[in-house]
C-alpha distance (Angstrom), angle and dihedral (degrees) to the residues before:
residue distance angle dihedral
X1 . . .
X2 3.52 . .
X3 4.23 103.7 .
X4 3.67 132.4 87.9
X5 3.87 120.3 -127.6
X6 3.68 135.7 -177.6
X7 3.79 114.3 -155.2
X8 3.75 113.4 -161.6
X9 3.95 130.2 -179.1
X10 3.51 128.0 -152.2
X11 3.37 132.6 -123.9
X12 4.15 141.6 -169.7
X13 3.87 102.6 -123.5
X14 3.82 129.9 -176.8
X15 3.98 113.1 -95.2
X16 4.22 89.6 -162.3
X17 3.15 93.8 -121.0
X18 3.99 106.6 82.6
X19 3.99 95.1 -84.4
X20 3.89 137.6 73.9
X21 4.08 139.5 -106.0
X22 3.86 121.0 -172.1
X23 3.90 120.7 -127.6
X24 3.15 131.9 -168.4
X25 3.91 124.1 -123.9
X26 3.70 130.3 -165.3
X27 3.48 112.1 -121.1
X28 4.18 100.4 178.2
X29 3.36 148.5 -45.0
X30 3.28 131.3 -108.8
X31 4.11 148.6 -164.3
X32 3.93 100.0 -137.8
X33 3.73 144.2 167.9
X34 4.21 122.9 -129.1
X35 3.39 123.9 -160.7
X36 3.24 113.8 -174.5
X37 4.41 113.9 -129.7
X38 3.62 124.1 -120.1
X39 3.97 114.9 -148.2
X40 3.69 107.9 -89.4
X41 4.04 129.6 158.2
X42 3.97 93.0 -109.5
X43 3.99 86.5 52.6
X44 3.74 85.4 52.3
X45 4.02 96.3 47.1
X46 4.18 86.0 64.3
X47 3.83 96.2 57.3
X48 4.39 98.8 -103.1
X49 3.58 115.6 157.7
X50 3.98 109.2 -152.7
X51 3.42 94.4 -157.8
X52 3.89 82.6 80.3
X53 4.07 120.5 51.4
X54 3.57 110.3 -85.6
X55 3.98 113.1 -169.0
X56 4.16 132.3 173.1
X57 3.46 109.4 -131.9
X58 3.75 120.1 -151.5
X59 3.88 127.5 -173.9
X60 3.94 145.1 151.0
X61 3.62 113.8 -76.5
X62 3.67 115.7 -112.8
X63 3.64 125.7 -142.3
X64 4.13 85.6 -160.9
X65 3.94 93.9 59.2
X66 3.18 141.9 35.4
X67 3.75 130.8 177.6
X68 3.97 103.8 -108.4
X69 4.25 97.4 161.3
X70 3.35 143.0 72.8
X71 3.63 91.1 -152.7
X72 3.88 97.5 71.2
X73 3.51 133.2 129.6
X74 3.73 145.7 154.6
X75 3.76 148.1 -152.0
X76 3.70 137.6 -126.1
X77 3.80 128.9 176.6
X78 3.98 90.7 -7.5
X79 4.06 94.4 -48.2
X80 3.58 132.7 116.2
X81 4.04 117.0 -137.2
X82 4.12 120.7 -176.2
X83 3.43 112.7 -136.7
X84 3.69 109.4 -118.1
X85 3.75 105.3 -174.5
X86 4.16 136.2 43.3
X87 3.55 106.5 -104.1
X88 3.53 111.1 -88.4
X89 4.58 117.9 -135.2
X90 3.87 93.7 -128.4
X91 3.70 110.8 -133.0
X92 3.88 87.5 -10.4
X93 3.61 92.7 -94.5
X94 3.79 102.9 114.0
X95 3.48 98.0 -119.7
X96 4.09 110.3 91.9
X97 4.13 121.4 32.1
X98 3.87 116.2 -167.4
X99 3.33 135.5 -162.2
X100 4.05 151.9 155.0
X101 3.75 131.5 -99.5
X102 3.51 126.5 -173.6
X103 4.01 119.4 -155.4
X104 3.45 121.7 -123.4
X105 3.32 111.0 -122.6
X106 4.29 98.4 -148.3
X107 3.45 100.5 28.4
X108 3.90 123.8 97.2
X109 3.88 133.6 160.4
């Protein structure tokens, strides 16, 4: 785990005047590993489009966060990447969570 994340989530926030803007909110961050995803048939099934970046994330498990929106996402090197999957409990024994992040294609720090 040798790569720095930032995982923000994004919330509906009151403009002032009556309607809403979204901002972003940094949640933690993290020491990581990427792996970037070859184009297989499961990959497929969940709705990835390789013609973007598609990368599993793994990191520690945290008993101080937990992934609680839909609306997440996180940076690396100055790009943003949605998180496309619920973390996954890696072997079940509370120690790893994985999941996959999909870069977005216009979107830069």
């Amino acid at each position: 785990m040798n790569k720095r994340i930032a995982i923000y989530d994004t919330t509906p926030t009151s403009d002032g005047f009556g309607g809403n803007t979204n901002t972003a909110t940094l949640k933690a961050t993290v020491w990581a590993s990427l792996e970037t995803l070859k184009p297989s048939r499961n990959y497929l099934d969940l709705g990835l489009d390789f013609a973007r970046l598609n990368i599993r994330v793994t990191a520690r498990k945290r008993s101080d966060f937990d992934f609680e929106s839909t609306e997440m996402y996180f940076t690396y090197r100055s790009k943003q990447y949605t998180i496309k999957s619920y973390p996954v409990n890696t072997n079940f024994d509370d120690a790893f969570i994985s999941f996959i992040g999909v870069l977005q294609k216009w979107f830069t720090i």
